[in-house]
N, C-alpha and C positions, 0 to 999 in steps of 0.2 A: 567477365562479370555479368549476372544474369539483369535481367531490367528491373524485379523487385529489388536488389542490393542497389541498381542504380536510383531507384524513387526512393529510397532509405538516406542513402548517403544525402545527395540531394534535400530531402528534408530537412536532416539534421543540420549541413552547412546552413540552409536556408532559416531555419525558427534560430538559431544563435543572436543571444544581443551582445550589443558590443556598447563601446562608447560615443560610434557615430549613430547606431540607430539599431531598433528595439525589431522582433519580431514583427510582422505586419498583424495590426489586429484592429476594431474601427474605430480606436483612438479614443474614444467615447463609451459612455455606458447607457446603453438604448434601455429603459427603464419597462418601455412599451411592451418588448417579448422576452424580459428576463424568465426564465425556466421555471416553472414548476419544481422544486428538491424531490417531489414525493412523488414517485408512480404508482397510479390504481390503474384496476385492471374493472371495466364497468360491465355489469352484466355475469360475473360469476358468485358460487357461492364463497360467503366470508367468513372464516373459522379466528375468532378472538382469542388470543392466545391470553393464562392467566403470566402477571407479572410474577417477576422473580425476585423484587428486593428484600424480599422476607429470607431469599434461599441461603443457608448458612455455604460459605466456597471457601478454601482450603487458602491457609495465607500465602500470599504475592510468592512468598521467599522457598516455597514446597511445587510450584507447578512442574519444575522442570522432574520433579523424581515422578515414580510411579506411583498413583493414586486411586485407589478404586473408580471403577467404572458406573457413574450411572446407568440405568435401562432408557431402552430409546422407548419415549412416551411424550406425549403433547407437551407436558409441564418438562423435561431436558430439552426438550429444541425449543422451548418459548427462551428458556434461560442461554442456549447457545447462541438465537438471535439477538435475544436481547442485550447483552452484555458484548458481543461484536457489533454488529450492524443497527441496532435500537438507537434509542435516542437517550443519552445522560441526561440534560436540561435542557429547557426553553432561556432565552434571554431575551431582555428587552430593553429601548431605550428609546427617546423621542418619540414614542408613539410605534416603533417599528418591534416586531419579536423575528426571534430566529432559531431555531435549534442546532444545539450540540450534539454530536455523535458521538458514538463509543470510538467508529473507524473518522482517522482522521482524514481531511482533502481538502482540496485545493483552493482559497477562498472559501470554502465551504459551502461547496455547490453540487459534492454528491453526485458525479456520474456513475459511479457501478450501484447496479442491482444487484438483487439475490433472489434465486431460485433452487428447491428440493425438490427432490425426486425421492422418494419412500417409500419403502415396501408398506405390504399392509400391515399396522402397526394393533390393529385389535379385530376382534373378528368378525365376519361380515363384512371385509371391509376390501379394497383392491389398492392394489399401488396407487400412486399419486403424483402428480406433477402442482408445486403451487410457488405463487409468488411471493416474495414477503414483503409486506407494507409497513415501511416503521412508522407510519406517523399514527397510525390504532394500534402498532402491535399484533398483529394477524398475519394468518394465510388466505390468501387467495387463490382457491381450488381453477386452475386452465381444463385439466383433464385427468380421467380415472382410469386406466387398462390394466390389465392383466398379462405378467411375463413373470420365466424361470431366471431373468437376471439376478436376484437377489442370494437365487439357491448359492450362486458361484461363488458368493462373500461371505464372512465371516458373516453372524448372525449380528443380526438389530444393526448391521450397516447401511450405509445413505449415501446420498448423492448432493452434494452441493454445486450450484452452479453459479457463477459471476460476468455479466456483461455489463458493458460501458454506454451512455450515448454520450458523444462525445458533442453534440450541441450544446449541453449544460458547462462544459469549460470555456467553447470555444466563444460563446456569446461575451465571453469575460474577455478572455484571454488571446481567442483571435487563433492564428495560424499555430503557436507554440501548445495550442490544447492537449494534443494528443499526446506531449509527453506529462501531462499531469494527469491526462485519463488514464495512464498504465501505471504513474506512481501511484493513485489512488487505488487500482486494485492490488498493488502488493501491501497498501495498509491494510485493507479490507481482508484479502488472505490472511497476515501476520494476524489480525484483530480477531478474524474468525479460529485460529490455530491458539493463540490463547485460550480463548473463553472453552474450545475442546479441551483445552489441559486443565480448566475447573473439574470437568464431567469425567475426567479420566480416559477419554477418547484421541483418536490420534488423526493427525488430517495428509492425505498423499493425494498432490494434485497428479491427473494420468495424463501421459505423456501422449498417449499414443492414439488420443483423437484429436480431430481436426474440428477448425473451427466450423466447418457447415455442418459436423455432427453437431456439436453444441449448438446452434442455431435450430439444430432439428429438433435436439432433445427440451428446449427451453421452448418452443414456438418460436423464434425469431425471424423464419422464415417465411413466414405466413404475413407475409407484407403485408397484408389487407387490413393487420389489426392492428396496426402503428403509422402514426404521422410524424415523428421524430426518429431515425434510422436508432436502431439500438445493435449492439452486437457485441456479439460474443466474445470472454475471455478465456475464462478457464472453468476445467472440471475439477472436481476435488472429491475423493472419498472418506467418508469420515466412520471411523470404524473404531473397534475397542482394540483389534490389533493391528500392525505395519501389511497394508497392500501393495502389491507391485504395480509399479506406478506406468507398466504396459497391459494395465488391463483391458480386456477387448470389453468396446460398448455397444457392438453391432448387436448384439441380441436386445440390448436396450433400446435399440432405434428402431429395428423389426415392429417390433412390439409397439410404437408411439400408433394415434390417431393421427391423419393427415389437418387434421379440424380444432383447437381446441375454443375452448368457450373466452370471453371475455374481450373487449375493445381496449387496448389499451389509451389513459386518458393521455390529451392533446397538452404538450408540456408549455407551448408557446401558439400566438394565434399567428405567427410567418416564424421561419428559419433561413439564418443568412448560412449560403452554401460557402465553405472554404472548401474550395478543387481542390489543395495542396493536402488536407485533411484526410478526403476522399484517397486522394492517391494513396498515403501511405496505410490507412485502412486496407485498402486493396494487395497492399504489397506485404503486408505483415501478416496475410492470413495463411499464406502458406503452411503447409504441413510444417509441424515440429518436429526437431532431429532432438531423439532421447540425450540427458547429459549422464555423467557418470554420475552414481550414487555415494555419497558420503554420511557418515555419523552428522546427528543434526545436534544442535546447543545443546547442553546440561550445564547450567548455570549454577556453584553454591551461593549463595545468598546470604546476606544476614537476616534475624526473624523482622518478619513485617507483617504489615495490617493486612486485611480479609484481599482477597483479588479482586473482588468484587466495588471494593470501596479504589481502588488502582485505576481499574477499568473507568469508574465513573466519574472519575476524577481529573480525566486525559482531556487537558486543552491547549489550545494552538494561543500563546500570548502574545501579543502586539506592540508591546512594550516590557524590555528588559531594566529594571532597578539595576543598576551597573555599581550604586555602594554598595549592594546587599548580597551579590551577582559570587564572591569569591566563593569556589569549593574545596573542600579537603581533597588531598592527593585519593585519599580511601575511596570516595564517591565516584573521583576521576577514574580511576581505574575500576569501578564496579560498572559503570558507562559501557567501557570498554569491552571487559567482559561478557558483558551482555550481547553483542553483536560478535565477538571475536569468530566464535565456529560458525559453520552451517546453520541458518534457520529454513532452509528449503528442501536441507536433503540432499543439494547438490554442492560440487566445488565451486569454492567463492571467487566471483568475479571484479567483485566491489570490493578497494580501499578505502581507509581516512584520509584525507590530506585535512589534519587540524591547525587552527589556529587559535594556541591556547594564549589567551589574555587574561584568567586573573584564576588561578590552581594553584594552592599551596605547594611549594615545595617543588614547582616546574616554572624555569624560566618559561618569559615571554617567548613566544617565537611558532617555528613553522614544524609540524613535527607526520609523521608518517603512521601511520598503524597499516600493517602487512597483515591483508587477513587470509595472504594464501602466501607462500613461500615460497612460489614456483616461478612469481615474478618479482622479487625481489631483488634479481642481479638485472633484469630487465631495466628496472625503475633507476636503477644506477647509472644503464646507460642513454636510458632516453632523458632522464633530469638534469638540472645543472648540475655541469660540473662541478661546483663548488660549495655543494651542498656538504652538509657533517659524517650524515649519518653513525651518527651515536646512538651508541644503546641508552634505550632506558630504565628505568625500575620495572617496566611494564614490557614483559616478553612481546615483540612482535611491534614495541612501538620504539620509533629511532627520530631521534630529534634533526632534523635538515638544516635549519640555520634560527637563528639565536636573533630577536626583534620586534620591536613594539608593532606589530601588525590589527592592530583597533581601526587604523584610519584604511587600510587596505583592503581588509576584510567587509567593512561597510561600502566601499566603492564597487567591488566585485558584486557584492548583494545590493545590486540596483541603488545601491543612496540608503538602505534600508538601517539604523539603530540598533535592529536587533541582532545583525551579525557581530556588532564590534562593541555593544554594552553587557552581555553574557561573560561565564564562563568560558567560555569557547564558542565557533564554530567551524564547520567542515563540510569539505565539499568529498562527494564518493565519487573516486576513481576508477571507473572501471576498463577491463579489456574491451576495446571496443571493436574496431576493423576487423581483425583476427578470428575476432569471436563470431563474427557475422559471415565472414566468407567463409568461414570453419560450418558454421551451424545453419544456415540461411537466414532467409530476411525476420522470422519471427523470432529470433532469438533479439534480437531489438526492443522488442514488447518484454521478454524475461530479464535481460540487462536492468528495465526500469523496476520489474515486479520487487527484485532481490534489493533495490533502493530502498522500495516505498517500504517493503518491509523491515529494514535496518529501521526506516524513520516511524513504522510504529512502534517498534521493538525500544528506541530510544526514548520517543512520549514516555512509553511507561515506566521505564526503570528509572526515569528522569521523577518523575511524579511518585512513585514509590520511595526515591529517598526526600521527598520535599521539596523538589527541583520542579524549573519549567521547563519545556522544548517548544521549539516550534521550528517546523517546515520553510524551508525556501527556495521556493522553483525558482525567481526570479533572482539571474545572476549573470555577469558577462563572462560567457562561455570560457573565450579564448583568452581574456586578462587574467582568468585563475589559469587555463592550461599553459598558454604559453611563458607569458609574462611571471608569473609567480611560479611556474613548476618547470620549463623549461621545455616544458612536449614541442618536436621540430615536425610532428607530423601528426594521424589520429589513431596510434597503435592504441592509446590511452584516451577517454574524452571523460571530463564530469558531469554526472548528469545530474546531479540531486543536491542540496546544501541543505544545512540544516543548524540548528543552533541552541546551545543549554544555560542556564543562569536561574535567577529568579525573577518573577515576572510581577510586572506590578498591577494592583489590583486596583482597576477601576469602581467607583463605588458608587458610580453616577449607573451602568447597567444593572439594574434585575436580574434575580435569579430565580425561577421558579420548576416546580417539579416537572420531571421529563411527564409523567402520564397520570 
């Protein structure tokens, strides 16, 4: 085993909480260098982008068919930022405000950025590298060149790019940050991949650069213009047709200035260094080993409201109404649906393990959704033995055993209500060792991507039938793995929880317009 697999494994035993003790993190909430949410970039020029909630968008229940393509023009990317990575609403309470996002995270503390690279889009005018600032709604121009990259893509295609700092978790969250910095960019991808399927546009992250190209291609390298480490996740092309997702970006990189403009602003006045953070930053930047390609979702739907009202509607609730919480068997299974196929493009690595406590028409109990097939005699023999597995109404989903699991489900979810007063909730199973000595240390980072995007994939369709979701990083690791599922070893580990029902509405917060 090489040393990145061993700083991987390593970490992951190590951020695990259990029932004796929690990740290391500083126990307390230092108020003094809480993060900045909003990165500016000081000293470039600032392009305001016009809002979008006037834009008529094709309803929730049509994105997955083919939909005419907008034209790439300032007012399609205001609406593709805005409706992914924008900001829904401000809230307020005691004197304090906060904003909601379209992409959901972690506490809601917004580690990934966003940055475009775009051809020249009118004339006169040269490629473009900029950042985006949600809290005005803008770009901020880093640098202008000129390159034949563009010739090589479909027409009116772009460059989307996504990096994390992962100070803005860790301040929270302490040594376990770094896996809610990689679920937040698989929301932010999923959230960015929707709001393409408003425009008719299609999004293929490429496989086949590394992360100091995207550091190169973003500015990140250019240490001199950051005091907070940011870096690099993923590239993504966004195009009106399917790109191969080995597209070379050496001639994009040629082509960059070594120089670009702007300071990025200082998120905190000190940063508490996590070594263990560091390390696996370091270990996960390794080259990516391409995966196989597969058919992604097509989901049918029943008719629903605009996507646009979906999108702006997606919130993390902090209290589940558990009278109010039961869903129809129909809903439960349109959940499902929604996540069953590919949303990435590739073979799915992530299962269900649900615990459904109040669904019409489904006992209580422990139940399984197979969302790949291949390890399904697998899970039979690494689980209890004495599991059911029964089929259910629901292709792919097999009931394991039969049991009021409310008081379980919240002990595993830190103490938290909201696992065990919902509809359900579920932890995502994924390959895990296998997967990592098969692919190397960075498939680690896309194990979580493929989470975080089941869990914005679930916000929404959750929220499209009237439903709440919310997110739950915090969980003991090894009392879902072992204890509840039987894992004698970490062929399998959970990495993500998450939870549906209705939420209840506070009435004591404010709500006011995002802009």
């Amino acid at each position: 085993m090489n040393k990145e697999l061993q700083t991987l494994f390593h970490y992951h035993e190590t951020t695990k909480h259990s029932q004796k003790r929690y990740a290391k993190s500083l126990g307390y909430m230092d108020w003094a260098t809480q993060p900045d949410p909003f990165r500016m970039y000081q000293g470039t020029k600032s392009i305001a982008l016009a809002l979008s909630f006037d834009n008529p968008t094709p309803p929730y229940s049509l994105l997955d068919e083919e939909l005419p393509s907008a034209p790439l023009m300032l007012e399609s990317l205001s609406q593709l930022l805005q409706f992914s990575m924008g900001i829904a609403a401000w809230k307020s309470s005691g004197g304090s405000s906060w904003a909601v996002r379209c992409n959901a995270s972690s506490g809601n503390l917004h580690p990934t950025e966003t940055y475009l690279v775009l051809p020249p889009i009118s004339e006169n005018t040269k490629s473009t590298v900029a950042h985006y600032a949600p809290k005005n709604h803008s770009l901020e121009i880093l640098t202008e060149f000129e390159s034949d990259f563009f010739d090589t893509l479909p027409k009116e295609s772009f460059v989307v790019a996504l990096s994390s700092i992962a100070w803005r978790e860790a301040w929270k969250y302490g040594e376990r940050a770094f896996r809610y910095v990689q679920l937040d960019a698989g929301h932010a991808w999923q959230a960015l991949a929707v709001s393409a399927k408003m425009l008719g546009w299609k999004i293929t992250r490429v496989e086949s650069v590394s992360d100091a190209q995207i550091a190169k291609i973003i500015g990140l390298d250019q240490k001199n213009r950051f005091f907070e480490e940011e870096k690099p996740d993923m590239l993504l092309i966004v195009s009106k047709e399917e790109i191969s997702p080995g597209l070379d970006v050496a001639p994009l990189t040629d082509a960059l200035p070594n120089k670009y403009e702007g300071t990025a602003n200082k998120l905190s006045p000190s940063v508490y260094e996590w070594k263990i953070i560091d390390e696996v930053e370091k270990a996960t930047s390794v080259m990516q080993i391409p995966q196989v390609q597969t058919d992604r979702c097509k989901v049918a739907r029943e008719p629903s409201r605009e996507s646009k009202e979906v999108v702006l509607g997606r919130r993390s609730v902090h209290v589940m109404d558990k009278e109010k919480s039961k869903i129809s068997k129909k809903q439960f299974h349109t959940l499902l649906k929604s996540v069953d196929c590919s949303l990435d493009g590739k073979a799915n690595a992530a299962h269900l393990a649900i615990f459904v406590h109040r669904v019409e028409e489904y006992a209580q109990g422990l139940y399984l959704h197979v969302r790949n097939q291949k390890d399904l005699e697998h899970f039979k023999k690494e689980f209890h033995d004495t599991f059911l597995w029964k089929k259910t109404d629901f292709e792919n989903l097999y009931l394991l055993e039969t049991a009021d699991f409310t008081k379980a489900s919240k002990i595993i979810s830190c103490n938290q209500d909201i696992a065990s007063d919902g509809a359900f909730s579920l932890g995502m199973i994924c390959r895990y060792s296998e997967e990592l000595l098969a692919f190397n240390a960075h498939r680690y980072k896309e194990l979580y991507w493929e989470c975080g995007m089941i869990g914005q994939q679930l916000y929404l369709e959750a929220t499209s039938l009237g439903l709440s979701g919310t997110g739950i990083g915090c969980f003991l690791d090894d009392l879902m793995n072992v204890n509840v599922l039987g894992l004698k070893n970490n062929l399998y580990q959970s990495l993500y929880h998450f939870t549906v029902g209705r939420g209840y509405v506070d009435s004591r917060i404010e709500t006011t317009p995002a802009y």
